[in-house]
KEKE-3310 file (N, C-alpha, C; in steps of 0.2 Angstrom, whole numbers, plus 5000, padded with zeros to 4 digits):
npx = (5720:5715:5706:5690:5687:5682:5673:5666:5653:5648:5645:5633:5625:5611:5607:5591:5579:5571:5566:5564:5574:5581:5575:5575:5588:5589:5581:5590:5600:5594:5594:5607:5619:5633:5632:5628:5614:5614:5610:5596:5591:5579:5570:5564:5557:5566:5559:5550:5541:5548:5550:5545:5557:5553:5539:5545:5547:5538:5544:5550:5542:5536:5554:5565:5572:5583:5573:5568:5574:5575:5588:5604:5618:5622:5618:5620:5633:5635:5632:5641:5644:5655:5652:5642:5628:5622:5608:5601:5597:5607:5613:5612:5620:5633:5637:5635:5643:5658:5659:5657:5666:5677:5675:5676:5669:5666:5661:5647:5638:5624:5618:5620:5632:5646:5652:5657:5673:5678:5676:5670:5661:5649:5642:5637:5628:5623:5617:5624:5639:5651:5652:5665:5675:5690:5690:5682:5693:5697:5685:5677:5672:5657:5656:5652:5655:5665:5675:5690:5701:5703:5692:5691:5693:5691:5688:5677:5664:5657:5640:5635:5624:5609:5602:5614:5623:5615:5618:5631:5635:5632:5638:5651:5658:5660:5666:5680:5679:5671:5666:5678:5669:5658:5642:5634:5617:5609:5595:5584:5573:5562:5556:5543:5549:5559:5562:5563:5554:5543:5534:5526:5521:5522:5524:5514:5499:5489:5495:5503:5496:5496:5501:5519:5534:5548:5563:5571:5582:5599:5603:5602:5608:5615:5621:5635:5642:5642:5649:5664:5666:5668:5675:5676:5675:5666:5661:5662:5652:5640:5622:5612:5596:5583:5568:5551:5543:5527:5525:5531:5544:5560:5573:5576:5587:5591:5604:5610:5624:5637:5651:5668:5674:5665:5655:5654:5640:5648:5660:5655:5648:5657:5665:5657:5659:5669:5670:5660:5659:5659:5654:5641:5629:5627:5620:5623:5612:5611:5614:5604:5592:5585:5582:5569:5560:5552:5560:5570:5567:5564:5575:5593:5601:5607:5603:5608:5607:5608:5605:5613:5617:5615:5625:5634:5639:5631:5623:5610:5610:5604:5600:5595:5589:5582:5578:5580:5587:5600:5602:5605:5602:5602:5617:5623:5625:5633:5644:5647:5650:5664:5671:5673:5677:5670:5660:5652:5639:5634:5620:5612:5607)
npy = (5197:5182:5168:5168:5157:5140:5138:5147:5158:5170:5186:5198:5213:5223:5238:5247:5236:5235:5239:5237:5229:5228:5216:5205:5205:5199:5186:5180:5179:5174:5160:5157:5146:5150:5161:5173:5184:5199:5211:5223:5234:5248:5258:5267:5283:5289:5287:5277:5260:5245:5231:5216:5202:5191:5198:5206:5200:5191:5179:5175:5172:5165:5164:5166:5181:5196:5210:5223:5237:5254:5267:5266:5271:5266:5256:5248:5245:5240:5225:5220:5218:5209:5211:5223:5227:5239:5245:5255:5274:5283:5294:5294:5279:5286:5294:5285:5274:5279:5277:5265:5257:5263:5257:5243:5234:5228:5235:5230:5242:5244:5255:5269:5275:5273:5268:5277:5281:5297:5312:5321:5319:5314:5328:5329:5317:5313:5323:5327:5333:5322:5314:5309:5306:5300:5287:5282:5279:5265:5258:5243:5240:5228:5219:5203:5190:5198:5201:5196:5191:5203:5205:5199:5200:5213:5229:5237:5237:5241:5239:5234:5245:5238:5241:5244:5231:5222:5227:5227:5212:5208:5215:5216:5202:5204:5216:5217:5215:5223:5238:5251:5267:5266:5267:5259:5253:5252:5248:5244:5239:5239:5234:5241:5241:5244:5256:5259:5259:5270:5285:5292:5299:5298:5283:5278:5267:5268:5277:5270:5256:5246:5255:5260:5268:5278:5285:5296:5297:5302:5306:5297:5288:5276:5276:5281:5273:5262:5266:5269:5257:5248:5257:5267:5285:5299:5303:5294:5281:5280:5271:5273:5270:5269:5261:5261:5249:5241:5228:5222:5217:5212:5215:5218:5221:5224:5224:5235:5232:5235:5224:5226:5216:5204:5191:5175:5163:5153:5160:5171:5163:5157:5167:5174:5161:5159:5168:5165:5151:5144:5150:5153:5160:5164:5162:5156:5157:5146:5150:5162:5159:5166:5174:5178:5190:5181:5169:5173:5180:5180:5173:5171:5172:5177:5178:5177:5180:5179:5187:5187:5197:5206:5198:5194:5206:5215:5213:5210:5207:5200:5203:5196:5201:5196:5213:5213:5206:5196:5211:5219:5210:5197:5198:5205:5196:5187:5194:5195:5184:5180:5189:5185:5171:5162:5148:5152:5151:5149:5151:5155:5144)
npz = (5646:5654:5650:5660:5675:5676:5683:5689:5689:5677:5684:5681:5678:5671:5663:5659:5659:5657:5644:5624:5619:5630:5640:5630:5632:5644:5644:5639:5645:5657:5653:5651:5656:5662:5666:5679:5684:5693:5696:5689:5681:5678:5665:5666:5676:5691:5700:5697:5700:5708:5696:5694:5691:5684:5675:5667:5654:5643:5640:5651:5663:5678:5679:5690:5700:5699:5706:5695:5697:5698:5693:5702:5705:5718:5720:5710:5711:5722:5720:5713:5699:5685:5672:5663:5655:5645:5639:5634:5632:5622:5628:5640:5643:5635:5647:5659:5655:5659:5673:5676:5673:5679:5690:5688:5684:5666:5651:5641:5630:5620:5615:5603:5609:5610:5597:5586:5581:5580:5591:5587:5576:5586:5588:5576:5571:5584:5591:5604:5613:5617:5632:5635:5629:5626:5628:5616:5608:5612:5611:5606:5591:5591:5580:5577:5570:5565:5572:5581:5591:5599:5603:5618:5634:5632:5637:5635:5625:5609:5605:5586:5577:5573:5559:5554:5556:5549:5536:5536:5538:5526:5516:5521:5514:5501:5499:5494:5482:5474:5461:5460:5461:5460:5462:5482:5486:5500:5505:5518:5529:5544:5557:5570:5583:5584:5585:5597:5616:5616:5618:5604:5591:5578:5577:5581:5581:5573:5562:5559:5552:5539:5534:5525:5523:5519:5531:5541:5527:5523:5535:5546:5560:5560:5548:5549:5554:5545:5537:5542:5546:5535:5527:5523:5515:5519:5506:5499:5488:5494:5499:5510:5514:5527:5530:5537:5545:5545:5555:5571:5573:5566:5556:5536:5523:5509:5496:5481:5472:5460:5452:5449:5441:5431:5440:5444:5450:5460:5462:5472:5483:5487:5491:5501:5510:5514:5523:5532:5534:5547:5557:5569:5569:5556:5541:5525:5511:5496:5479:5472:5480:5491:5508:5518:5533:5540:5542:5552:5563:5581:5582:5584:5573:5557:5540:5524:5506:5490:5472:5455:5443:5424:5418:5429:5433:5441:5457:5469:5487:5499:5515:5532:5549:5564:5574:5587:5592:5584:5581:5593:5608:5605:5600:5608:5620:5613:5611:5626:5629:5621:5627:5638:5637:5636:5626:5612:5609:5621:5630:5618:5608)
capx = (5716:5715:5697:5689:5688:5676:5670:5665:5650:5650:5637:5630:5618:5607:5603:5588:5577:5562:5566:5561:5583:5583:5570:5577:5594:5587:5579:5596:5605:5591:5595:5614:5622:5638:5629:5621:5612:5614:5606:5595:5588:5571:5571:5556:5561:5570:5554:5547:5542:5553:5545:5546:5561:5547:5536:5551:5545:5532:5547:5552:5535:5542:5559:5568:5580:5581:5568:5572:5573:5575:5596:5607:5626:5624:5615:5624:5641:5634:5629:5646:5643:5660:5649:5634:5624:5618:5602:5600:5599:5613:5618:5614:5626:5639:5636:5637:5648:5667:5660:5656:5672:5682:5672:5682:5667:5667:5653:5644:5635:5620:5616:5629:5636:5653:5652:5659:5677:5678:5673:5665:5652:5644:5634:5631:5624:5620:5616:5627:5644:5652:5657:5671:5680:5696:5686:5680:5699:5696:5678:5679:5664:5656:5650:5654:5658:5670:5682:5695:5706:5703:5684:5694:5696:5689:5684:5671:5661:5651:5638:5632:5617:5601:5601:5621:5623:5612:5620:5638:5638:5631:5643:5659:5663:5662:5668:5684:5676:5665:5667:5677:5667:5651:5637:5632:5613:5606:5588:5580:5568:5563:5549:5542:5554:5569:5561:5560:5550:5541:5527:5528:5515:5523:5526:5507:5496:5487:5500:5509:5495:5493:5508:5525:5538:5556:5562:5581:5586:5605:5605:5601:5614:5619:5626:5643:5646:5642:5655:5666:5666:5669:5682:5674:5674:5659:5660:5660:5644:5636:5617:5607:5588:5579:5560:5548:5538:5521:5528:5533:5552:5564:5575:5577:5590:5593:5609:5613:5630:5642:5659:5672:5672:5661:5657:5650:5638:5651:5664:5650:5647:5666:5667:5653:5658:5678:5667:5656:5659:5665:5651:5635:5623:5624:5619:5622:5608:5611:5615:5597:5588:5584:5579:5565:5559:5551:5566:5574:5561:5564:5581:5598:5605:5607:5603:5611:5607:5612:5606:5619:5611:5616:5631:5636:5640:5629:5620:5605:5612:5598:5602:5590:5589:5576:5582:5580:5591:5605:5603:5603:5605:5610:5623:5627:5627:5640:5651:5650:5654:5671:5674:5674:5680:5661:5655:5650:5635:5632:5613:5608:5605)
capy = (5194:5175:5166:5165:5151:5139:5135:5155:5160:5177:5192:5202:5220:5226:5244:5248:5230:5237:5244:5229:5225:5225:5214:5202:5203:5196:5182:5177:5178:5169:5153:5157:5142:5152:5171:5176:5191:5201:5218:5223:5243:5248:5261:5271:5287:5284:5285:5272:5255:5240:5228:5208:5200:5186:5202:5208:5200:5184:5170:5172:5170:5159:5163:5170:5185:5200:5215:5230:5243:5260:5265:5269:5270:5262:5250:5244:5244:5234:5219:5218:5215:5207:5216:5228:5229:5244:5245:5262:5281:5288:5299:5291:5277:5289:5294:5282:5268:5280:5277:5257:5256:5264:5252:5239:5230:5228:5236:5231:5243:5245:5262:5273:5281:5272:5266:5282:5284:5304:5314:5328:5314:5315:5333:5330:5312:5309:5328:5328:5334:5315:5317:5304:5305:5296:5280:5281:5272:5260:5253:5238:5239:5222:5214:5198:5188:5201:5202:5191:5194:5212:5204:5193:5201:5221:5233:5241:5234:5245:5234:5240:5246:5233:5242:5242:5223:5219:5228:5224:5207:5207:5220:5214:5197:5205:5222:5219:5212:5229:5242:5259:5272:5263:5267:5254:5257:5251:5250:5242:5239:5239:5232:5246:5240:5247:5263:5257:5260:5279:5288:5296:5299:5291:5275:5273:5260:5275:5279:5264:5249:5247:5261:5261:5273:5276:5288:5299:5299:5305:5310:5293:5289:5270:5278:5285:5267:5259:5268:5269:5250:5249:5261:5272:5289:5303:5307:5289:5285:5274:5276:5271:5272:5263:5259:5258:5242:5240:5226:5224:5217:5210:5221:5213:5226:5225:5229:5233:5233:5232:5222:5227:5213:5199:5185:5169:5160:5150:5166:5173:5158:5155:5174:5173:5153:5162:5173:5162:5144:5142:5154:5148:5163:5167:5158:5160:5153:5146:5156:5164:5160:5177:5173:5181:5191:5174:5166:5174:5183:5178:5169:5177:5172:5182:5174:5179:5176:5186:5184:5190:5201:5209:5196:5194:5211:5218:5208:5210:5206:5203:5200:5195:5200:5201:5218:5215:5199:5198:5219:5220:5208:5191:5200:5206:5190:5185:5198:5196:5175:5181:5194:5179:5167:5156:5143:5157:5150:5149:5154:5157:5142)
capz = (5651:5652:5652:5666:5677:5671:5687:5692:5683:5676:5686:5674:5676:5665:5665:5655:5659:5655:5638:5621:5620:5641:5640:5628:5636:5654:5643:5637:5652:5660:5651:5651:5659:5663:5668:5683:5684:5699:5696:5686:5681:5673:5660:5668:5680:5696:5706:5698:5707:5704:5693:5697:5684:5679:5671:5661:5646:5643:5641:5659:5666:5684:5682:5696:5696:5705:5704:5690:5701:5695:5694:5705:5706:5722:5721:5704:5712:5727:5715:5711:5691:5682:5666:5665:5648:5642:5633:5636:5627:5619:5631:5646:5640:5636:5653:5666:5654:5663:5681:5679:5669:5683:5697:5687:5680:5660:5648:5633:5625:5615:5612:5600:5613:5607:5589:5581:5583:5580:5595:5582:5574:5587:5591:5570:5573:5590:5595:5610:5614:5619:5639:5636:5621:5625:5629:5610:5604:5615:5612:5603:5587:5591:5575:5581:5566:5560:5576:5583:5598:5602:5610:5620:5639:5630:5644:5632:5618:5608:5597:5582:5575:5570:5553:5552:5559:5543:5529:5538:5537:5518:5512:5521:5512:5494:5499:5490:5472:5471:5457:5461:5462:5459:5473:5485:5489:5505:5507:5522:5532:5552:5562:5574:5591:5582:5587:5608:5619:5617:5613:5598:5585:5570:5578:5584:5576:5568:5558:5556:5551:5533:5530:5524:5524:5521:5535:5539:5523:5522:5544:5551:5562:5555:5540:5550:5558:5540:5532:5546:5548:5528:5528:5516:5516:5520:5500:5494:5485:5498:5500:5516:5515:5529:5528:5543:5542:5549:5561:5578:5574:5561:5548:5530:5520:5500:5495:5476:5472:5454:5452:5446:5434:5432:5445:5445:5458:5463:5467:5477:5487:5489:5497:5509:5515:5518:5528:5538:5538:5555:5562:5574:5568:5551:5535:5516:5505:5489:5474:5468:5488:5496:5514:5523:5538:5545:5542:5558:5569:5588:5583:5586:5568:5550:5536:5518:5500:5484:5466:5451:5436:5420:5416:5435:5434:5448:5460:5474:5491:5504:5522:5536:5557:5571:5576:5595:5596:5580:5580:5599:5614:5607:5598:5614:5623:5609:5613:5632:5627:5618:5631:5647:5636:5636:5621:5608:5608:5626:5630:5613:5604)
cpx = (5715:5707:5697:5685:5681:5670:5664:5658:5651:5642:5640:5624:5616:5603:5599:5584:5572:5560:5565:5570:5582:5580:5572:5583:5592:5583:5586:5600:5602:5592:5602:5618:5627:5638:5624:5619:5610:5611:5604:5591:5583:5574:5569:5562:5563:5564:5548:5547:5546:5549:5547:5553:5556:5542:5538:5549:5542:5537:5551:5547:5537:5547:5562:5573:5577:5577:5571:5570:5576:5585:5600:5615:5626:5625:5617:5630:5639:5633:5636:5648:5653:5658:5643:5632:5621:5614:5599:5600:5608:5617:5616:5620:5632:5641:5641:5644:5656:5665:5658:5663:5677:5679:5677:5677:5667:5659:5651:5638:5628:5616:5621:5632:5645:5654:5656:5665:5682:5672:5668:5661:5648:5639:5634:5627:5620:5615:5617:5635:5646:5657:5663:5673:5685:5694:5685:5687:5700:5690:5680:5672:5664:5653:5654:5658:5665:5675:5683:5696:5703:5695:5689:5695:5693:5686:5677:5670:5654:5647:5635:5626:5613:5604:5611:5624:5619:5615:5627:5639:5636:5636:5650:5664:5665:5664:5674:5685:5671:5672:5671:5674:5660:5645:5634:5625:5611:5599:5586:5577:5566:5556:5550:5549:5559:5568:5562:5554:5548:5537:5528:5522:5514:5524:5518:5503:5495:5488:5504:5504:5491:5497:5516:5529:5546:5556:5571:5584:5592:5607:5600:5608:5619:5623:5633:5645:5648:5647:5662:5670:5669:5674:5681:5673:5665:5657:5659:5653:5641:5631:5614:5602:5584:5571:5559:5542:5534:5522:5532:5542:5554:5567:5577:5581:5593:5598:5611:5620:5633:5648:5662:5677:5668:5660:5652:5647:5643:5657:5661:5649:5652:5665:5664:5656:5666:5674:5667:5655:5662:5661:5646:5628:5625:5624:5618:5618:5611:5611:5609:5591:5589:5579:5573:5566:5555:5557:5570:5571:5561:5569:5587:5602:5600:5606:5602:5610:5608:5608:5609:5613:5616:5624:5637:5641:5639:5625:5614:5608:5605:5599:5595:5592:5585:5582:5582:5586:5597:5607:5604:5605:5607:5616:5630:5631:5635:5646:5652:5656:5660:5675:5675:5676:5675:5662:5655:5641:5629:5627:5609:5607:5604)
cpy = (5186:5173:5165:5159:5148:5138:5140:5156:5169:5183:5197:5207:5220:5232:5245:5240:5231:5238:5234:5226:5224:5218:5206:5197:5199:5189:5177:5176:5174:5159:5152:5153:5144:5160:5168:5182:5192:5206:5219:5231:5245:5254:5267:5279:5284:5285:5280:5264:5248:5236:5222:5206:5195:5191:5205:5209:5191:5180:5170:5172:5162:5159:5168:5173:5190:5206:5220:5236:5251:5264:5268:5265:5263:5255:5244:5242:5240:5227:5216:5213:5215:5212:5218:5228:5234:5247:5252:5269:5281:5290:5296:5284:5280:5292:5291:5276:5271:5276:5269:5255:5256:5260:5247:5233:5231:5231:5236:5235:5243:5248:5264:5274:5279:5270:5271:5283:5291:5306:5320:5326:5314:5321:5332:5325:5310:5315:5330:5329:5327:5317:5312:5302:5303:5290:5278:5276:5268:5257:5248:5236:5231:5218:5209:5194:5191:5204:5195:5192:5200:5211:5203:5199:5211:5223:5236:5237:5237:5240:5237:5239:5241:5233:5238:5234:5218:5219:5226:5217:5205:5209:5217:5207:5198:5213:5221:5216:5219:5235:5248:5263:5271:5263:5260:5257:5251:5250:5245:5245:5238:5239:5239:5247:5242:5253:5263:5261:5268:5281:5295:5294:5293:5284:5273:5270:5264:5274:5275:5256:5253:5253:5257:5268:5273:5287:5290:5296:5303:5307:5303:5289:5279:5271:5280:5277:5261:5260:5268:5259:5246:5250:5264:5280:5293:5304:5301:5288:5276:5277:5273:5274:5267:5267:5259:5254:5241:5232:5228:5224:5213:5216:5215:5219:5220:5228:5229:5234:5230:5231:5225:5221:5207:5193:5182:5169:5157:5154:5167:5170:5155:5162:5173:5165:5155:5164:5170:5157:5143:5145:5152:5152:5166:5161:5160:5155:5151:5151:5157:5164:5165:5173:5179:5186:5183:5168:5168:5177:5179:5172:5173:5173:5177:5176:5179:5176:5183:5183:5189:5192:5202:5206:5192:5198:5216:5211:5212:5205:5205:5199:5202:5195:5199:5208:5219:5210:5201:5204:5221:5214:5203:5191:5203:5202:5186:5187:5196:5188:5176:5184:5189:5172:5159:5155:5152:5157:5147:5153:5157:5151:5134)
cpz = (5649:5654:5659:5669:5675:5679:5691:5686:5683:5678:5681:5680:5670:5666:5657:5652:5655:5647:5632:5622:5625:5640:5639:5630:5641:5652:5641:5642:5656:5660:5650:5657:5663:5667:5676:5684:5689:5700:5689:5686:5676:5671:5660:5673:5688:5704:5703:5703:5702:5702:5692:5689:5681:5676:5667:5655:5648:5644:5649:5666:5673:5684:5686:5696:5700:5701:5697:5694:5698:5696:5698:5706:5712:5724:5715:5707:5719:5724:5714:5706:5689:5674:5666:5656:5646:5639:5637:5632:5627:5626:5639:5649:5642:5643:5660:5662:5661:5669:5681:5674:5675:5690:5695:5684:5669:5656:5642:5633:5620:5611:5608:5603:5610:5600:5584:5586:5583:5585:5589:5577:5578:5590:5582:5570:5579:5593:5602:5609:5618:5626:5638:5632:5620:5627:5619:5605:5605:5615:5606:5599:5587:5586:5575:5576:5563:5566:5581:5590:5601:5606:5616:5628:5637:5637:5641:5626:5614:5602:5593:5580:5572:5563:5553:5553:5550:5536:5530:5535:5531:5514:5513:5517:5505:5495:5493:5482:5469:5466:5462:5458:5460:5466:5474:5487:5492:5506:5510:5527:5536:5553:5568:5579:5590:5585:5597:5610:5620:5616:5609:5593:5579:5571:5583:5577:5571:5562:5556:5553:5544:5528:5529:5521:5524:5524:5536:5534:5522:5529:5546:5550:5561:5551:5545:5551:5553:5538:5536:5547:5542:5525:5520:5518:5518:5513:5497:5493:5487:5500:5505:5515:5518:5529:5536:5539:5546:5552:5565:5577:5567:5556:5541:5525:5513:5499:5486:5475:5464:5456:5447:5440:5435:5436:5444:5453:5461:5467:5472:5484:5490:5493:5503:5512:5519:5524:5535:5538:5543:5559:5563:5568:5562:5546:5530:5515:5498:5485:5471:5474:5490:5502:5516:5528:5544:5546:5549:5563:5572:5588:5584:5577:5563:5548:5529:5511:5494:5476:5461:5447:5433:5418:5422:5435:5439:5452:5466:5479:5497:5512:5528:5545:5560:5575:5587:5598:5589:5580:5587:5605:5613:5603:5603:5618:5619:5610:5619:5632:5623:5623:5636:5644:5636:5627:5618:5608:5614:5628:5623:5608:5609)
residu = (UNK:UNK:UNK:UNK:UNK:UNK:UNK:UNK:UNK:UNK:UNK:UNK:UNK:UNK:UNK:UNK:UNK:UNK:UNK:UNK:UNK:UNK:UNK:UNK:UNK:UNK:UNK:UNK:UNK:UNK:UNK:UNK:UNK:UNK:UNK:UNK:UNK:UNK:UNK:UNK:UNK:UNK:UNK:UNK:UNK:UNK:UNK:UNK:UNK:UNK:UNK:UNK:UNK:UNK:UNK:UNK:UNK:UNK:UNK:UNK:UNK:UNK:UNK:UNK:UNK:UNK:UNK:UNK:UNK:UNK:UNK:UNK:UNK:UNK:UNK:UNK:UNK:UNK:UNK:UNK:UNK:UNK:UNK:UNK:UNK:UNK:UNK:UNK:UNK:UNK:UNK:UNK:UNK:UNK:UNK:UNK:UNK:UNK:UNK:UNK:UNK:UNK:UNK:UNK:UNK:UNK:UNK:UNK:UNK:UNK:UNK:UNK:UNK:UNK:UNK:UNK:UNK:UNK:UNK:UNK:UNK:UNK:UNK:UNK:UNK:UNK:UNK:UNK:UNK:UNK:UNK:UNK:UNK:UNK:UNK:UNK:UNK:UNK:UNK:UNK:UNK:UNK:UNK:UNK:UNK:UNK:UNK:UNK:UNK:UNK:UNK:UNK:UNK:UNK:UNK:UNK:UNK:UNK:UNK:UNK:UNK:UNK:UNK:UNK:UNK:UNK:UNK:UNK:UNK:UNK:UNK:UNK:UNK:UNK:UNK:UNK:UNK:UNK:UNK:UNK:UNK:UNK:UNK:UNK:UNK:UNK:UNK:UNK:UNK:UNK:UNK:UNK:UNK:UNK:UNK:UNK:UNK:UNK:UNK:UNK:UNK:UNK:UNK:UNK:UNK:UNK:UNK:UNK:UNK:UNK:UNK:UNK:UNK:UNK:UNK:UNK:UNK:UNK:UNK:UNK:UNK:UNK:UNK:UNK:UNK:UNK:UNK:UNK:UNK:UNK:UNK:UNK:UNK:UNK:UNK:UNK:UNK:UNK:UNK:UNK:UNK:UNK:UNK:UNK:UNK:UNK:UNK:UNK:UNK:UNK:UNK:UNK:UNK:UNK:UNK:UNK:UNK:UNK:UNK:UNK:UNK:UNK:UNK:UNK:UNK:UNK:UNK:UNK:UNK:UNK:UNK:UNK:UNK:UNK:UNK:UNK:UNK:UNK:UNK:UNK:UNK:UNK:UNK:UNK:UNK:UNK:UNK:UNK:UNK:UNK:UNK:UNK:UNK:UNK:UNK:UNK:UNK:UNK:UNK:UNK:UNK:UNK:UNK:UNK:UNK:UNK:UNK:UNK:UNK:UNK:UNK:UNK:UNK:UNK:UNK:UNK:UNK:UNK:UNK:UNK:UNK:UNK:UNK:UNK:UNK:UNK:UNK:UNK:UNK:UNK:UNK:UNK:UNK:UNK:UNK:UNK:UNK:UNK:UNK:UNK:UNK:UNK:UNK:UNK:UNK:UNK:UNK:UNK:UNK)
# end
């Protein structure tokens, strides 16, 4: 596919407006110079009432865009989207993506439904038998920094996971300096919103101000896409433990990790700039600076810092997102901006 024309802006749906990603995504595209948003679908059941686009979410308070009306085939393929956004379940996802694929518009993703490229991961991760398993060789895992070409013109774009988005782009510059057979551990941490919109116990104030917790240990569904992405096996000895954090949003993930032989600051700082000088939305800190969760909340960048230990032997890795924007929609927007051949950083900065 060749970019498209510069003069055409590109229509966009968004099924699941309502939801905290939907929400984000219609904020994004609202200020996207090169997008127009032509339909839009709330999250709620299909007799809900449509709900103004300027009530979506606070930052588009007077801006004009069409209702979120509750979803239907019809009324999607009347709109006639170039690409549809999916901030939706799992399995409603996996669902509709065939039938807006075979309309002829394009679809990024941002539930699992496509991120695992074995049909038989998902009844043990996802807990559903995948209705469209020949689609899964063809989804295009969107962490943005870390693909090329293959966005470029993609029918499908599965983006990955909040947590997996965090530890990815910490892990992948020094992936090939770590020790074999020495485990990687994981451990981060998610403001409530990672969970969306639902009511559920554990995720009421209750239970969550003044608490901390770490939660799916060894069966949350990040870990297949880490490793997967990695190119490690299910046996190698990689440990994911995320945290839920008595905040509404950001993830901040600690990665420990040993070389395979010693490294300076200055190797370190050479691997990640191979990485990521040339990219909009991530940032390596100096050797010994650990970024924050304020450091990124309600921006669409990462932000990366590491300090070395026990001889520059092992190190601490600590990578930083807002999980509704870097983990979710302005990761999306990235992807849709590679996919139509737009600025990369077109509506997002």
């Amino acid at each position: 596919m060749t970019e498209q024309d510069p003069g055409r802006k590109t229509r966009v749906a968004v099924l699941g407006a309502t939801g905290y990603s939907g929400a984000e995504l219609c904020v994004l595209l609202a200020r996207h110079s090169r997008a127009e948003t032509v339909s839009v679908f709330s999250s709620g059941n299909r007799d809900a009432r449509p709900v103004p686009f300027a009530r979506l979410h606070p930052l588009l308070g007077g801006a004009a865009g069409p209702d979120a009306e509750p979803f239907s085939n019809e009324r999607l393929e009347a709109s006639r989207p170039d690409v549809v956004f999916l901030a939706t379940p799992n399995e409603t996802s996996a669902e509709v993506a065939p039938k807006i694929l075979a309309s002829g518009a394009k679809v990024i993703d941002i539930s699992g439904a496509f991120r695992l490229r074995e049909p038989a991961d998902y009844p043990k991760w996802y807990g559903f038998e995948h209705p469209a398993p020949a689609l899964l060789s063809e989804a295009v895992y969107g962490l943005t920094e870390w693909r090329g070409e293959e966005l470029r013109g993609a029918r499908l774009v599965a983006n990955p996971g909040c947590y997996a988005t965090s530890v990815l782009l910490a892990l992948k510059p020094v992936l090939g300096l770590l020790a074999p057979g020495e485990p990687v551990v994981c451990d981060s941490v998610s403001g409530v919103s990672g969970a969306g919109k639902k009511s559920d116990l554990a995720y009421s104030f209750s239970e969550l101000d003044g608490n901390f917790k770490a939660y799916g240990v060894g069966v949350h569904r990040h870990e297949p896409e880490m490793r997967q992405d990695l190119g490690l096996s299910p046996e190698a000895p990689f440990v994911f433990v995320p945290h839920l954090l008595p905040t509404v949003r950001g993830i901040l993930s600690t990665l420990h990790v040993a070389f395979a032989r010693p490294q300076t600051p200055e190797a370190l700082t050479a691997a990640f700039a191979r990485a990521y000088l040339a990219t909009p939305f991530v940032r390596v800190r100096p050797a010994g600076e650990l970024p924050e969760l304020r450091d990124v909340v309600g921006t669409p960048r990462a932000e990366i810092g590491f300090a070395l230990l026990h001889g520059g032997r092992r190190a601490v890795i600590v990578s930083v997102i807002d999980n509704l924007l870097k983990g979710a929609a302005s990761q999306a927007v990235q992807n849709m901006n590679r996919v139509f051949g737009h600025p990369e950083t077109e509506g997002l900065s």
